[in-house]
Predicted model as a PDB file, atoms N, CA, C, CB and O in Angstrom, pLDDT in the B-factor column:
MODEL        1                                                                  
ATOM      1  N   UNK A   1     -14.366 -13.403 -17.941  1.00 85.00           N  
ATOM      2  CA  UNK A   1     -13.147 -13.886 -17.331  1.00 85.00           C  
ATOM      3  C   UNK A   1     -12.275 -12.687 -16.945  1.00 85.00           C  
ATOM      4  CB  UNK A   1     -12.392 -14.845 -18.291  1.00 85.00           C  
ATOM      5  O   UNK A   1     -12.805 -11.660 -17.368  1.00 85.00           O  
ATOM      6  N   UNK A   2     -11.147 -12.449 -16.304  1.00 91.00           N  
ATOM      7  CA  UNK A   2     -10.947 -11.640 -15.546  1.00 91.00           C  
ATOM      8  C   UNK A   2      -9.500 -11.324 -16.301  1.00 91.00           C  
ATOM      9  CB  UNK A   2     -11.121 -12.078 -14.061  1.00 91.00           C  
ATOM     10  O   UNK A   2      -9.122 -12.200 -17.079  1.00 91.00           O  
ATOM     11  N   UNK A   3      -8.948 -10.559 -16.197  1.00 90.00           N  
ATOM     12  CA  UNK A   3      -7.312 -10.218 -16.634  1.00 90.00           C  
ATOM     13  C   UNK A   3      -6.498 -10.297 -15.863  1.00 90.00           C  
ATOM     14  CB  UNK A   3      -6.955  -9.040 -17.061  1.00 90.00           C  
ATOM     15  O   UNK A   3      -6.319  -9.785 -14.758  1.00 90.00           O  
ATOM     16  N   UNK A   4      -5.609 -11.432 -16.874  1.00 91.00           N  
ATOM     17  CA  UNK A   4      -4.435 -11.873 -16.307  1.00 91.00           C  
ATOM     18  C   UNK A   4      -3.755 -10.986 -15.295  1.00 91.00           C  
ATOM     19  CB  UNK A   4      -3.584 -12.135 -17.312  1.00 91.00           C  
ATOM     20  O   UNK A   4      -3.861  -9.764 -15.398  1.00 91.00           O  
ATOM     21  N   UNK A   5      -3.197 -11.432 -14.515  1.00 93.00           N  
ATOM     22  CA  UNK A   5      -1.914 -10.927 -13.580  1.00 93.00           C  
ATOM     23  C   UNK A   5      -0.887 -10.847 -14.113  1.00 93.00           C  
ATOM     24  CB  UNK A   5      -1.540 -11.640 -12.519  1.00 93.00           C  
ATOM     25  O   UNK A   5      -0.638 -11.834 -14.805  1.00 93.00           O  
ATOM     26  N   UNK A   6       0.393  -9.542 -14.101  1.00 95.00           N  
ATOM     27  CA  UNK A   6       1.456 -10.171 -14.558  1.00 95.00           C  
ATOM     28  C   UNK A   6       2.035 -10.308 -13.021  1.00 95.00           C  
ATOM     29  CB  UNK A   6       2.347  -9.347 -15.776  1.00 95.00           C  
ATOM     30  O   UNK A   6       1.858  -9.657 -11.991  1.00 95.00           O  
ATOM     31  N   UNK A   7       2.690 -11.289 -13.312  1.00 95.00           N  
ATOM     32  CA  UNK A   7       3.924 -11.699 -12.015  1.00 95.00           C  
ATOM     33  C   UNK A   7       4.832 -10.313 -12.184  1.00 95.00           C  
ATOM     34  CB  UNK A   7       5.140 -13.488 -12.401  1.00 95.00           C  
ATOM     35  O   UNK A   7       5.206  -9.711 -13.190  1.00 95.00           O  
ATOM     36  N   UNK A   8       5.065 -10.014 -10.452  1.00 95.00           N  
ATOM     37  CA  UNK A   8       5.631  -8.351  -9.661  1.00 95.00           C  
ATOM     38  C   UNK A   8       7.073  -8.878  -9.432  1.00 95.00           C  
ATOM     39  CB  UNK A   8       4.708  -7.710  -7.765  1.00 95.00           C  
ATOM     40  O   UNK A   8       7.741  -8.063  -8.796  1.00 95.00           O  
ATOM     41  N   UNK A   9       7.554  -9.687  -9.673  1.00 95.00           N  
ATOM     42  CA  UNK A   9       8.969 -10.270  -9.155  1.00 95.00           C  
ATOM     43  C   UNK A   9       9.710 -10.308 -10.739  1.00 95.00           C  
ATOM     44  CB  UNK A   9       8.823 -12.109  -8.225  1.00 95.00           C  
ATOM     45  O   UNK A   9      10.826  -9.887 -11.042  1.00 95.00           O  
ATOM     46  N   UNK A  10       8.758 -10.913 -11.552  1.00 96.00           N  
ATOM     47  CA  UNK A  10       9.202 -10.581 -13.259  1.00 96.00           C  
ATOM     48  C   UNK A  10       9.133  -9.727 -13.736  1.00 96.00           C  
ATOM     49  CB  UNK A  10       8.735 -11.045 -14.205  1.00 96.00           C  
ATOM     50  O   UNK A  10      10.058  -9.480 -14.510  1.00 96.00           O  
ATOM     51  N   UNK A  11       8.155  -8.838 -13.622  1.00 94.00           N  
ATOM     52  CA  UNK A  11       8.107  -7.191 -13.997  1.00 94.00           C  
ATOM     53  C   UNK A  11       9.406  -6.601 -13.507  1.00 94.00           C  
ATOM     54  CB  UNK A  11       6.779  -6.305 -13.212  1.00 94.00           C  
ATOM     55  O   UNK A  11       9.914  -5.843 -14.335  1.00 94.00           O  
ATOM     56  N   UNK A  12       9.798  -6.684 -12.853  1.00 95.00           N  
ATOM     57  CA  UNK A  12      11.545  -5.805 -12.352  1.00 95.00           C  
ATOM     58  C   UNK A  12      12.195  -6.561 -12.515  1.00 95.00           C  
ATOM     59  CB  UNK A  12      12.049  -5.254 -10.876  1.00 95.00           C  
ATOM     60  O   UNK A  12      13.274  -5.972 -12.585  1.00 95.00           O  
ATOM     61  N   UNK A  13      12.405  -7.719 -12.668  1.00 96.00           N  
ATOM     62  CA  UNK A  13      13.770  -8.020 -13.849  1.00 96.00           C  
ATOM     63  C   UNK A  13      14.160  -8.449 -14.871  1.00 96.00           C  
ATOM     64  CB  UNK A  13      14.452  -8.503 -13.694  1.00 96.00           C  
ATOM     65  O   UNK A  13      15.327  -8.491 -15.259  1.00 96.00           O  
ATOM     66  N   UNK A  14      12.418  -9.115 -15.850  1.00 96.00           N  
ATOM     67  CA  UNK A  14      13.039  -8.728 -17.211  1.00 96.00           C  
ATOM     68  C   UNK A  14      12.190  -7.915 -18.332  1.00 96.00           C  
ATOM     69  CB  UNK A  14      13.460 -10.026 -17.864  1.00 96.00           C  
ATOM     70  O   UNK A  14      10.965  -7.796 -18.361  1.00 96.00           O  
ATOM     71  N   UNK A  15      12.946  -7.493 -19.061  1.00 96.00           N  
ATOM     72  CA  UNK A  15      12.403  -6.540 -20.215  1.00 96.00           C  
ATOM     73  C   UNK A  15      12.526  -7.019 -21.373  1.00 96.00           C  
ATOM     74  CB  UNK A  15      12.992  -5.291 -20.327  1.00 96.00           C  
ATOM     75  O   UNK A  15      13.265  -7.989 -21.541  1.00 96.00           O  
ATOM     76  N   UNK A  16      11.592  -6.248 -22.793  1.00 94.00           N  
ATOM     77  CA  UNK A  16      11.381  -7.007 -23.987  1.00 94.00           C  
ATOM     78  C   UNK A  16      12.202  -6.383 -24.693  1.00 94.00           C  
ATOM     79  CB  UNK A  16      10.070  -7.117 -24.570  1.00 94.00           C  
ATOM     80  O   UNK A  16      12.209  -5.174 -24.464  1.00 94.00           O  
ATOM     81  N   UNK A  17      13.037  -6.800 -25.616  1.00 95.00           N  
ATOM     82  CA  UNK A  17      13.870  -6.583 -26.811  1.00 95.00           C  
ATOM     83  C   UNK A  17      12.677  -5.687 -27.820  1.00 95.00           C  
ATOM     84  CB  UNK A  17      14.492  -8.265 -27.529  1.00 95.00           C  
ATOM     85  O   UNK A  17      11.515  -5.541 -27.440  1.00 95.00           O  
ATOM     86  N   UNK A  18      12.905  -5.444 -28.405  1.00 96.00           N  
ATOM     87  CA  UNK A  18      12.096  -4.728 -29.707  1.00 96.00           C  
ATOM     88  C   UNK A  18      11.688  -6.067 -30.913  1.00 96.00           C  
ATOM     89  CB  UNK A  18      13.377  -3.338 -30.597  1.00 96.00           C  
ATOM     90  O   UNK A  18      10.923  -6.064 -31.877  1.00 96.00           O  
ATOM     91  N   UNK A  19      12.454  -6.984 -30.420  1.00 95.00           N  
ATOM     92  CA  UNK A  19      12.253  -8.716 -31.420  1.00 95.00           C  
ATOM     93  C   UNK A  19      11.348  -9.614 -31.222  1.00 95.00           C  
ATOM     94  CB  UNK A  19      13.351  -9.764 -31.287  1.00 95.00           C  
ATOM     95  O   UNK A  19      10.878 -10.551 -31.867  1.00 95.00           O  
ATOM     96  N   UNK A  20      11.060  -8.743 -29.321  1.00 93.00           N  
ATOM     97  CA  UNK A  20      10.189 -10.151 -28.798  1.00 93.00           C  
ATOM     98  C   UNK A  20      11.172 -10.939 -28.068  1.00 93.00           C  
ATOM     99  CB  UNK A  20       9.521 -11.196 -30.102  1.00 93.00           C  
ATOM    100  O   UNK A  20      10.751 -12.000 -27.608  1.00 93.00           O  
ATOM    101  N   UNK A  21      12.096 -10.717 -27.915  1.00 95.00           N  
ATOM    102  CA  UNK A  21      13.430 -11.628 -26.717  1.00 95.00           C  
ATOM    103  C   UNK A  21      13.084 -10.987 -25.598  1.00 95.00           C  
ATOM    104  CB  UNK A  21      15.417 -11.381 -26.956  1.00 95.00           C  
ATOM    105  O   UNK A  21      12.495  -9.912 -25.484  1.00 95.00           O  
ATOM    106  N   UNK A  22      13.613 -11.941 -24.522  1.00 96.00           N  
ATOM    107  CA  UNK A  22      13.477 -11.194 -23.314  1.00 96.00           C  
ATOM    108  C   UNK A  22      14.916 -10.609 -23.053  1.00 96.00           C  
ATOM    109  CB  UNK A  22      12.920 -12.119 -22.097  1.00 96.00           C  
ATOM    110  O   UNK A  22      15.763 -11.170 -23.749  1.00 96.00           O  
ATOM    111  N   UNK A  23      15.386  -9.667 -22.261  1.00 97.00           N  
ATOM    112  CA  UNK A  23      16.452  -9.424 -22.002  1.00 97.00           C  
ATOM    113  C   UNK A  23      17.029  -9.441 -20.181  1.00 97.00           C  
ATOM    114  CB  UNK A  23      16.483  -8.233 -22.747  1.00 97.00           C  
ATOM    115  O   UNK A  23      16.095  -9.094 -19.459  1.00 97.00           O  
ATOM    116  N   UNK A  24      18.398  -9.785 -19.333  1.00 97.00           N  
ATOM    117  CA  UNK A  24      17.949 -10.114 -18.229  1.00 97.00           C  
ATOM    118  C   UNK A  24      19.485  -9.336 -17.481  1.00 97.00           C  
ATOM    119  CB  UNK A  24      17.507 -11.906 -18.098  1.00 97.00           C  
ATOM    120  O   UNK A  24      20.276  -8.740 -18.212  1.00 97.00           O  
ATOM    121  N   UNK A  25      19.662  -9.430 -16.338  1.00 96.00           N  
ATOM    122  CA  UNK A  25      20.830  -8.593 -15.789  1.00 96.00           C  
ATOM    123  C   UNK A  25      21.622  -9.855 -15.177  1.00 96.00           C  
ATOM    124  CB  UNK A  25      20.364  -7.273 -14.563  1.00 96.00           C  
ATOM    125  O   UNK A  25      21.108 -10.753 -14.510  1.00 96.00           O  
ATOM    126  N   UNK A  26      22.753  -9.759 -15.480  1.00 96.00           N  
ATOM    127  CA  UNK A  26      23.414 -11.082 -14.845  1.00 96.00           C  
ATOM    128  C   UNK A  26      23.590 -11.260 -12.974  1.00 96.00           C  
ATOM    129  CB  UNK A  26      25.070 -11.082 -15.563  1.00 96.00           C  
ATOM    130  O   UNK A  26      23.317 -10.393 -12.144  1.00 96.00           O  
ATOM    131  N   UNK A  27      24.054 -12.473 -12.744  1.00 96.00           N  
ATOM    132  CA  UNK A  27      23.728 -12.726 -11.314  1.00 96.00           C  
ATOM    133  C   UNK A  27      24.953 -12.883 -10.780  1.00 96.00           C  
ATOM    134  CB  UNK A  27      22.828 -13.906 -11.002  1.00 96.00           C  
ATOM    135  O   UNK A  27      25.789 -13.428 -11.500  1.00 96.00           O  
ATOM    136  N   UNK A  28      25.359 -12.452  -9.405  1.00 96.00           N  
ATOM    137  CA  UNK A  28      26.818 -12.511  -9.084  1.00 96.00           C  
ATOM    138  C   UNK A  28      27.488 -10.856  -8.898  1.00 96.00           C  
ATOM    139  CB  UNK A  28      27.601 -13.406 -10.431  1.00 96.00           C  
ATOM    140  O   UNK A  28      28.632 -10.675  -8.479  1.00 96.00           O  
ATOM    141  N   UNK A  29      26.804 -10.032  -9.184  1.00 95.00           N  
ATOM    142  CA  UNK A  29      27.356  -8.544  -9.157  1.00 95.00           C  
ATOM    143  C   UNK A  29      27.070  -7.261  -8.008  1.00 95.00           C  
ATOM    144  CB  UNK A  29      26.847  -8.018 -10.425  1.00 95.00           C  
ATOM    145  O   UNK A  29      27.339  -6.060  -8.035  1.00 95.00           O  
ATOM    146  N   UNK A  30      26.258  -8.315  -6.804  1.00 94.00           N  
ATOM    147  CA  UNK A  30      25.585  -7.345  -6.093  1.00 94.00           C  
ATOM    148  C   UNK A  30      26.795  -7.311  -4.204  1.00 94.00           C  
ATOM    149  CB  UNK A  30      23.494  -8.056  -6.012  1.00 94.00           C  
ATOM    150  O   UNK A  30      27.082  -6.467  -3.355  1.00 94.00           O  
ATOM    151  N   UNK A  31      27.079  -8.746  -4.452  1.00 95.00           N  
ATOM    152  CA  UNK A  31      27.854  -8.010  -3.269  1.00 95.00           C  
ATOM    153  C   UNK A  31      29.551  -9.418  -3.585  1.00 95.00           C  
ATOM    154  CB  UNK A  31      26.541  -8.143  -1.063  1.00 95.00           C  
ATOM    155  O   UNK A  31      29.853 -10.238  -4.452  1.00 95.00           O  
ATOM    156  N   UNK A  32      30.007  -9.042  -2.595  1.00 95.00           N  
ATOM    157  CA  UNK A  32      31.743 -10.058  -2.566  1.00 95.00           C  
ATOM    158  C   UNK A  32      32.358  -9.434  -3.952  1.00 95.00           C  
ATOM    159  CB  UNK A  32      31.586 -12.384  -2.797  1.00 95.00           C  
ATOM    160  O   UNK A  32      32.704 -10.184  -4.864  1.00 95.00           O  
ATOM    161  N   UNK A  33      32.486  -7.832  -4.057  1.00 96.00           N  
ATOM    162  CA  UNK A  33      32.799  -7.872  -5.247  1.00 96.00           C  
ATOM    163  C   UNK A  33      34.560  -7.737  -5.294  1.00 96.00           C  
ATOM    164  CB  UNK A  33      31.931  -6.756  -5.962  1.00 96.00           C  
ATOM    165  O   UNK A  33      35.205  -7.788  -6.341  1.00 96.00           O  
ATOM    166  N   UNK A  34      35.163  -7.553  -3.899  1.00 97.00           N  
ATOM    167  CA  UNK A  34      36.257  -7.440  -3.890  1.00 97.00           C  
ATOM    168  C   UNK A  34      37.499  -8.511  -4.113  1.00 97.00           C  
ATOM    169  CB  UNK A  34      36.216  -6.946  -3.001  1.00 97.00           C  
ATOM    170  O   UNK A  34      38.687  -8.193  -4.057  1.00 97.00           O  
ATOM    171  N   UNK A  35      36.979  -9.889  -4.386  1.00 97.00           N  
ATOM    172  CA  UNK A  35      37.308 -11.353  -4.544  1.00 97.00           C  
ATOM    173  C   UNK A  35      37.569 -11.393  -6.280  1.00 97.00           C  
ATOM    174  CB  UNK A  35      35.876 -12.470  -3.910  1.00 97.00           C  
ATOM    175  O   UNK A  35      38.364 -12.091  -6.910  1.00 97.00           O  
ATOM    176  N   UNK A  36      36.414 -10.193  -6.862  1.00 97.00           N  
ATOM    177  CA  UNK A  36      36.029 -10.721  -8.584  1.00 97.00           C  
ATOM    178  C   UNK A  36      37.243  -9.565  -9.044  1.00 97.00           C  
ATOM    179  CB  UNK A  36      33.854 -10.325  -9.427  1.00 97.00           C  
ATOM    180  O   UNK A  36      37.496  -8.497  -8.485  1.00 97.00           O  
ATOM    181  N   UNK A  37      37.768 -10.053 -10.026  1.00 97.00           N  
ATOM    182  CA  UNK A  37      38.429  -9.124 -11.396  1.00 97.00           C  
ATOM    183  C   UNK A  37      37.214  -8.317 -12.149  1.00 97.00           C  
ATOM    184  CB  UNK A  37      39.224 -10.292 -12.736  1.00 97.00           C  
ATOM    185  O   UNK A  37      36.044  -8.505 -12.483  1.00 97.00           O  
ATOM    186  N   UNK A  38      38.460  -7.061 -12.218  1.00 98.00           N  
ATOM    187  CA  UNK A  38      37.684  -6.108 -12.686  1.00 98.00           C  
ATOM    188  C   UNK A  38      36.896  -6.766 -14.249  1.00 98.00           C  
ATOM    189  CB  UNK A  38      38.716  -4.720 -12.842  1.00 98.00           C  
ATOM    190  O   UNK A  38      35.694  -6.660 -14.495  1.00 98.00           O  
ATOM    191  N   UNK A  39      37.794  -7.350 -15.037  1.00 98.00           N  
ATOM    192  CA  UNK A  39      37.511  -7.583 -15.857  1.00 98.00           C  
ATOM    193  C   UNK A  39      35.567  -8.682 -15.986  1.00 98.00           C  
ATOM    194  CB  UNK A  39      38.909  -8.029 -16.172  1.00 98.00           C  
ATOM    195  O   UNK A  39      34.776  -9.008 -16.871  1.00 98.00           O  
ATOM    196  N   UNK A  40      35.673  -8.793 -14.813  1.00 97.00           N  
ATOM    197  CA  UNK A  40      34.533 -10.170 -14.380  1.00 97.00           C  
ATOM    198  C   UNK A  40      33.435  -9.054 -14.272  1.00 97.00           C  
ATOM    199  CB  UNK A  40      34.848 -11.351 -12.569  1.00 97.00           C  
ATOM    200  O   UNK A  40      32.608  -8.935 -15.176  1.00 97.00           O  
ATOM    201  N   UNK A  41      33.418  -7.994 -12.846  1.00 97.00           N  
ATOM    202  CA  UNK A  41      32.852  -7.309 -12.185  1.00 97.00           C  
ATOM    203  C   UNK A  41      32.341  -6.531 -13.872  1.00 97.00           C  
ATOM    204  CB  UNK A  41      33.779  -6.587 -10.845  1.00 97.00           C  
ATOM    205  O   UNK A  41      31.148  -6.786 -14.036  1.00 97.00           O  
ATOM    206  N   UNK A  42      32.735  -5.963 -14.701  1.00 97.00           N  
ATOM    207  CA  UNK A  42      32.724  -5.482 -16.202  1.00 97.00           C  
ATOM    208  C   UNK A  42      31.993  -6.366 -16.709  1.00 97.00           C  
ATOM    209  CB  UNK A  42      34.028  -5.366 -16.990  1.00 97.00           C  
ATOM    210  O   UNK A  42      30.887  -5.896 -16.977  1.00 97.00           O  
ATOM    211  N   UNK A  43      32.108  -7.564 -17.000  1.00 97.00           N  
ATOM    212  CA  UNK A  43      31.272  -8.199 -17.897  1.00 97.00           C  
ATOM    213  C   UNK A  43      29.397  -8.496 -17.308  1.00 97.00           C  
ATOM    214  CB  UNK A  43      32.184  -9.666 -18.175  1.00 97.00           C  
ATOM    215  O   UNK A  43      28.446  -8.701 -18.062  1.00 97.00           O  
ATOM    216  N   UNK A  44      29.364  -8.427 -15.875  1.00 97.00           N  
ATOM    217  CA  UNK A  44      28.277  -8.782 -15.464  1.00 97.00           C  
ATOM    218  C   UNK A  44      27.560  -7.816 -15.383  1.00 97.00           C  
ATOM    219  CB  UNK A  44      28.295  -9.387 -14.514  1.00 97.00           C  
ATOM    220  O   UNK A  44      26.455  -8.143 -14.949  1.00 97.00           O  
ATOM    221  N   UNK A  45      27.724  -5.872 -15.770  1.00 96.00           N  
ATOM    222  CA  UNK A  45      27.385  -5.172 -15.476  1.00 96.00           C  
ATOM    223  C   UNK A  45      26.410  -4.927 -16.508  1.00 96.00           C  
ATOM    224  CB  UNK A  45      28.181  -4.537 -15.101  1.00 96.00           C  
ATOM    225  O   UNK A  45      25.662  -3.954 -16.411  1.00 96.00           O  
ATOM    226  N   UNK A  46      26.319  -6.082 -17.936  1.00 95.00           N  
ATOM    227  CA  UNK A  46      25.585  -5.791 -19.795  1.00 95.00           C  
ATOM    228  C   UNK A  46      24.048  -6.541 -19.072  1.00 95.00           C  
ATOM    229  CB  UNK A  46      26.689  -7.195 -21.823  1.00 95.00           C  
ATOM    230  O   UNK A  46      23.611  -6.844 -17.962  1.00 95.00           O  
ATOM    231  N   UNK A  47      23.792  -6.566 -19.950  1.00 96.00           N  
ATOM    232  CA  UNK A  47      22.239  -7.110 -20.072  1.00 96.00           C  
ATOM    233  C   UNK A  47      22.614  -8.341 -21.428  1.00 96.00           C  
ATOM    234  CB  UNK A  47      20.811  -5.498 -20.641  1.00 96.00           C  
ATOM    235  O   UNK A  47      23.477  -8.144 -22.284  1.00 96.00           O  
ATOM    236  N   UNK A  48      21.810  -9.489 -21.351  1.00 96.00           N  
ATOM    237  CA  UNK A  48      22.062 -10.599 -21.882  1.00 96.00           C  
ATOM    238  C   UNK A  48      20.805 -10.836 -22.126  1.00 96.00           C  
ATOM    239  CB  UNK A  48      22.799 -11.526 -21.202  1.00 96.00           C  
ATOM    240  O   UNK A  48      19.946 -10.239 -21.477  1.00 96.00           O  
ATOM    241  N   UNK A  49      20.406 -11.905 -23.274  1.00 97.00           N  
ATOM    242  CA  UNK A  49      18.886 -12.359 -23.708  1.00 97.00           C  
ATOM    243  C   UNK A  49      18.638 -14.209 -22.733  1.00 97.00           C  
ATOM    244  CB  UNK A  49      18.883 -12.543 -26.054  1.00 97.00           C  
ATOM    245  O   UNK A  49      19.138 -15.328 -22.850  1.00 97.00           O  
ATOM    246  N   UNK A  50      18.006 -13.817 -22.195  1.00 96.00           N  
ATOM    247  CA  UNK A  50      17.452 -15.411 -21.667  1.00 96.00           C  
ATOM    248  C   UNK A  50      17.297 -16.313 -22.882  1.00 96.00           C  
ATOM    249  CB  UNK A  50      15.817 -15.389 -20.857  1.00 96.00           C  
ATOM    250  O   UNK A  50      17.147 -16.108 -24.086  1.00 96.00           O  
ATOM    251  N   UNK A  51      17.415 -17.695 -21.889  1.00 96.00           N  
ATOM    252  CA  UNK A  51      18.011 -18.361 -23.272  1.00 96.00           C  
ATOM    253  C   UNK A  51      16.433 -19.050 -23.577  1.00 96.00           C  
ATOM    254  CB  UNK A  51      19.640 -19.744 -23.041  1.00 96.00           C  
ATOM    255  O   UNK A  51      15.566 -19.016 -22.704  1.00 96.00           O  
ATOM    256  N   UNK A  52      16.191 -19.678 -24.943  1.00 95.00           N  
ATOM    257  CA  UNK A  52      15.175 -20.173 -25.342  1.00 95.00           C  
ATOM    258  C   UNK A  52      14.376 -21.024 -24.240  1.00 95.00           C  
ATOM    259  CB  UNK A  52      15.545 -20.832 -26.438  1.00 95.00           C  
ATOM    260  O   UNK A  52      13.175 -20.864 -24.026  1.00 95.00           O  
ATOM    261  N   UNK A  53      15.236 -22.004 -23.527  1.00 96.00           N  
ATOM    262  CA  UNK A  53      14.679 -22.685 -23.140  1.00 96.00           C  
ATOM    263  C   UNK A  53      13.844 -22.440 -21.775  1.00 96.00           C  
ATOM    264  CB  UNK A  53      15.411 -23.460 -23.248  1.00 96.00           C  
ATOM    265  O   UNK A  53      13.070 -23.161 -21.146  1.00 96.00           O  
ATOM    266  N   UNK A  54      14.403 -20.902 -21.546  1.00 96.00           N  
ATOM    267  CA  UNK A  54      13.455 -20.695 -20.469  1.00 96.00           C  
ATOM    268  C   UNK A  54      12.467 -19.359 -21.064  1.00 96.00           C  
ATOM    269  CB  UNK A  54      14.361 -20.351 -18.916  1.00 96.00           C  
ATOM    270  O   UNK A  54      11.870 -18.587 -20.313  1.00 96.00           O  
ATOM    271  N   UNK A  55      12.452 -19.305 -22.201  1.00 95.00           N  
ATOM    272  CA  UNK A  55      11.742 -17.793 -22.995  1.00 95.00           C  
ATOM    273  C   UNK A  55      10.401 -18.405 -22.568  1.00 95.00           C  
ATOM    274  CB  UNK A  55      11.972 -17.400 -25.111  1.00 95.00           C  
ATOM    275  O   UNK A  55       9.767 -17.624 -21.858  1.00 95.00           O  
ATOM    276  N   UNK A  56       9.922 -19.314 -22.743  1.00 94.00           N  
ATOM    277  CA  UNK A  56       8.035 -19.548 -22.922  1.00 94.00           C  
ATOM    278  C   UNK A  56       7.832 -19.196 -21.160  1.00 94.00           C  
ATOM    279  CB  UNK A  56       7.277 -21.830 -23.563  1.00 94.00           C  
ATOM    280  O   UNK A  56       7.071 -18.352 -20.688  1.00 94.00           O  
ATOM    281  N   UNK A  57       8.491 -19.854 -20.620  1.00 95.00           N  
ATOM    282  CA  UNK A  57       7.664 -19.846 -19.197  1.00 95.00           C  
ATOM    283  C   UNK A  57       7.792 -18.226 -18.483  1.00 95.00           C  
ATOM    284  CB  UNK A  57       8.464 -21.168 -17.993  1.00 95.00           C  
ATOM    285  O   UNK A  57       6.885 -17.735 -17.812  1.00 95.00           O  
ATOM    286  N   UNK A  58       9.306 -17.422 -18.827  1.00 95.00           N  
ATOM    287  CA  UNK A  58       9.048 -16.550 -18.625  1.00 95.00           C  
ATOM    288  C   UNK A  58       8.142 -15.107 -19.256  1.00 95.00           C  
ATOM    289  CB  UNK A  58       9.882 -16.633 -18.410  1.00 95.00           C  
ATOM    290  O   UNK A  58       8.213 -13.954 -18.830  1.00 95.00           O  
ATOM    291  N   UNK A  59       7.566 -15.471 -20.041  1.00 94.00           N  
ATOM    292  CA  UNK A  59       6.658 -15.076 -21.280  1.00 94.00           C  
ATOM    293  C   UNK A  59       5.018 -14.977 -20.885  1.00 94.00           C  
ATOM    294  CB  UNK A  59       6.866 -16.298 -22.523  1.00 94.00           C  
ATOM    295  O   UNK A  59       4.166 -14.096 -21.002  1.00 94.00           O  
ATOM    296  N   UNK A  60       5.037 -16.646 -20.242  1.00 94.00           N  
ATOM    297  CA  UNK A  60       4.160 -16.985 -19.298  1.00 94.00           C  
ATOM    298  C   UNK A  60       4.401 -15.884 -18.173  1.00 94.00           C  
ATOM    299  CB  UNK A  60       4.360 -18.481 -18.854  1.00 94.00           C  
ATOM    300  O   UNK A  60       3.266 -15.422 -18.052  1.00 94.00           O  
ATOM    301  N   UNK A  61       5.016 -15.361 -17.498  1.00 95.00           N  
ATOM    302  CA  UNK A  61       4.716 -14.980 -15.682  1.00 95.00           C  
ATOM    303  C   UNK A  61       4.825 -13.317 -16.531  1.00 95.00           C  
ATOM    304  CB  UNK A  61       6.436 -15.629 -13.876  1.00 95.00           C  
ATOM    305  O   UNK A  61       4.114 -12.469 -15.994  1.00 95.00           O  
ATOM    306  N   UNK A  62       5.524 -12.899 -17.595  1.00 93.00           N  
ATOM    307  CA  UNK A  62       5.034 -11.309 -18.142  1.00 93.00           C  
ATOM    308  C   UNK A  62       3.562 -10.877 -18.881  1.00 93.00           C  
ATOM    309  CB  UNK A  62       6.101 -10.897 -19.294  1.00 93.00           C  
ATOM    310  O   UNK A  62       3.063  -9.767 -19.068  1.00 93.00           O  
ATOM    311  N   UNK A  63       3.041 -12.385 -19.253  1.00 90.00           N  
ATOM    312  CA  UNK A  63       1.376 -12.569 -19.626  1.00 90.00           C  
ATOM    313  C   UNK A  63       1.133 -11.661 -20.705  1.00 90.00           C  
ATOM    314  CB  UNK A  63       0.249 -12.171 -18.348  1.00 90.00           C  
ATOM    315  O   UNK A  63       0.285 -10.779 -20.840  1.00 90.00           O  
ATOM    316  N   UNK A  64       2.549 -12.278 -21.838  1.00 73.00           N  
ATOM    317  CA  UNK A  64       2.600 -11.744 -23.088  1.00 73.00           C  
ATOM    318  C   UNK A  64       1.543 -12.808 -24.330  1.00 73.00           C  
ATOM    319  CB  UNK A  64       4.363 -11.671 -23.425  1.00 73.00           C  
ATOM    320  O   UNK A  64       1.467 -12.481 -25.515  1.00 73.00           O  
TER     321      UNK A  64                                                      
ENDMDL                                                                          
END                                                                             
């Protein structure tokens, strides 16, 4: 049988925690940023853990 693929669209945007979480970049920060508070434009700039309910499938397309 042949080895898996990982999905090229999931490989660049999410990465593994050292726990086994995935970790992901928030959405909303790439353009209209002159509308957002600094304070907003700041918070979207962290990295955040995907939430459970989408951990398996994206787990699935990194072919962990």
């Amino acid at each position: 049988m042949p080895k898996m693929k990982t999905n090229s669209s999931a490989k660049k945007r999410f990465k593994l925690t050292g726990t086994g979480k995935v970790k992901r970049k928030h959405a909303f920060h790439s353009h209209i940023l002159t509308k957002k508070s600094n304070k907003r434009k700041r918070n979207l700039t962290s990295f955040t853990v995907v939430d459970d309910t989408n951990m398996a499938r994206i787990k699935l397309l990194l072919v962990l």
